[in-house]
Kinemage of the C-alpha trace (Angstrom):
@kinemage 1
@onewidth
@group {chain A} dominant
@subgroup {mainchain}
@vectorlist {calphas} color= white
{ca unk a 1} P -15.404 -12.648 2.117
{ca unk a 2} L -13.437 -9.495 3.063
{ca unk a 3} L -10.072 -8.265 1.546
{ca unk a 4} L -7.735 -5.714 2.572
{ca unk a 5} L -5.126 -4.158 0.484
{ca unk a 6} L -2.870 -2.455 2.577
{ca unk a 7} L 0.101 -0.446 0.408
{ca unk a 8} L 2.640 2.279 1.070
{ca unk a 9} L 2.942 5.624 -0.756
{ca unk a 10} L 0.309 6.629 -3.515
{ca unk a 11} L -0.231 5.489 -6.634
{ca unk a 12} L 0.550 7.997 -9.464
{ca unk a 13} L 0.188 6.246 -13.107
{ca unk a 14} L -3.408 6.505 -14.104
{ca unk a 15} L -2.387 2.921 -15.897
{ca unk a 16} L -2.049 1.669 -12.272
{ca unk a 17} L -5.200 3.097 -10.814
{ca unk a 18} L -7.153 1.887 -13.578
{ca unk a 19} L -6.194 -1.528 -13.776
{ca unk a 20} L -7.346 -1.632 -9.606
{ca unk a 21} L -11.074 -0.299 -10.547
{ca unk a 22} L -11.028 -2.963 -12.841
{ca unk a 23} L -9.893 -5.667 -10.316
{ca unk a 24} L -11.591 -4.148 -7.700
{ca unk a 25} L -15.049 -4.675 -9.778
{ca unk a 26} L -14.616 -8.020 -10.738
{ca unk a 27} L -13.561 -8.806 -7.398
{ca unk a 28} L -16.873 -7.081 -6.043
{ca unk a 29} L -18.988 -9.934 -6.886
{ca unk a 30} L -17.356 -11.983 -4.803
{ca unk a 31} L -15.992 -10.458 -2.219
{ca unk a 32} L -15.832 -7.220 -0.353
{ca unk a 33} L -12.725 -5.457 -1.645
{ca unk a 34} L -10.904 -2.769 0.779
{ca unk a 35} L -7.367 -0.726 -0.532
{ca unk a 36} L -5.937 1.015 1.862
{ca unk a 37} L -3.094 3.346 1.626
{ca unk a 38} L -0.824 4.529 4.315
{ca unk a 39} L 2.092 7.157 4.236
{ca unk a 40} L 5.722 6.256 3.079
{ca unk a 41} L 8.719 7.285 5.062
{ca unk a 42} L 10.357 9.981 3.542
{ca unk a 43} L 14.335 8.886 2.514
{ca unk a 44} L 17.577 9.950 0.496
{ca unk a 45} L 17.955 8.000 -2.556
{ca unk a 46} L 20.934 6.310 -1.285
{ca unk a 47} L 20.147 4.601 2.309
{ca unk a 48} L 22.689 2.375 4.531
{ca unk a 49} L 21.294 -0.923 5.784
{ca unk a 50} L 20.503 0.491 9.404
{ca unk a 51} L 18.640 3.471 7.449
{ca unk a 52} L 16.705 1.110 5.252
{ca unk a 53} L 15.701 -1.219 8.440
{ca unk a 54} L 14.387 2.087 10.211
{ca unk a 55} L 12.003 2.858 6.749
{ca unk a 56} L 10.841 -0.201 7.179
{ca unk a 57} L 9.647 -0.431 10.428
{ca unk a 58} L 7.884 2.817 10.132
{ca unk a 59} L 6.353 1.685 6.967
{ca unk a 60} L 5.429 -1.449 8.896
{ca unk a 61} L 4.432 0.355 12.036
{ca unk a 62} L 1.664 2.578 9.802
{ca unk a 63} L 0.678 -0.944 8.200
{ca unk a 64} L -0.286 -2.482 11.386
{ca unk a 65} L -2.272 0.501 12.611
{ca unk a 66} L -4.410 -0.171 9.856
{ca unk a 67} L -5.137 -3.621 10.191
């Protein structure tokens, strides 16, 4: 079995990171485990709903180029 984690942006808490080593080795038994990262779109804090729509699709965009 293959799996592919695909996120957006990077992950910054070390409590994050290591919790996914620890996934990711339990996980490695079983399965291949891939986590992928891909840029996030760049925003103001305070977005309209056509603003948000246009993140999104870029974020989705750089999702699908890595699947």
């Amino acid at each position: 079995m293959h799996i592919k984690v695909i996120g957006v942006g990077k992950i910054k808490e070390k409590y994050f990171t290591a919790g996914i080593a620890e996934y990711q080795k339990r996980l490695g038994a079983f399965a291949k485990v891939d986590l992928l990262q891909v840029r996030d779109e760049k925003a103001p804090e305070s977005l309209s709903a056509a603003e948000m729509e246009q993140v999104k699709a870029a974020e989705g965009t750089r999702i699908l180029e890595k699947n």
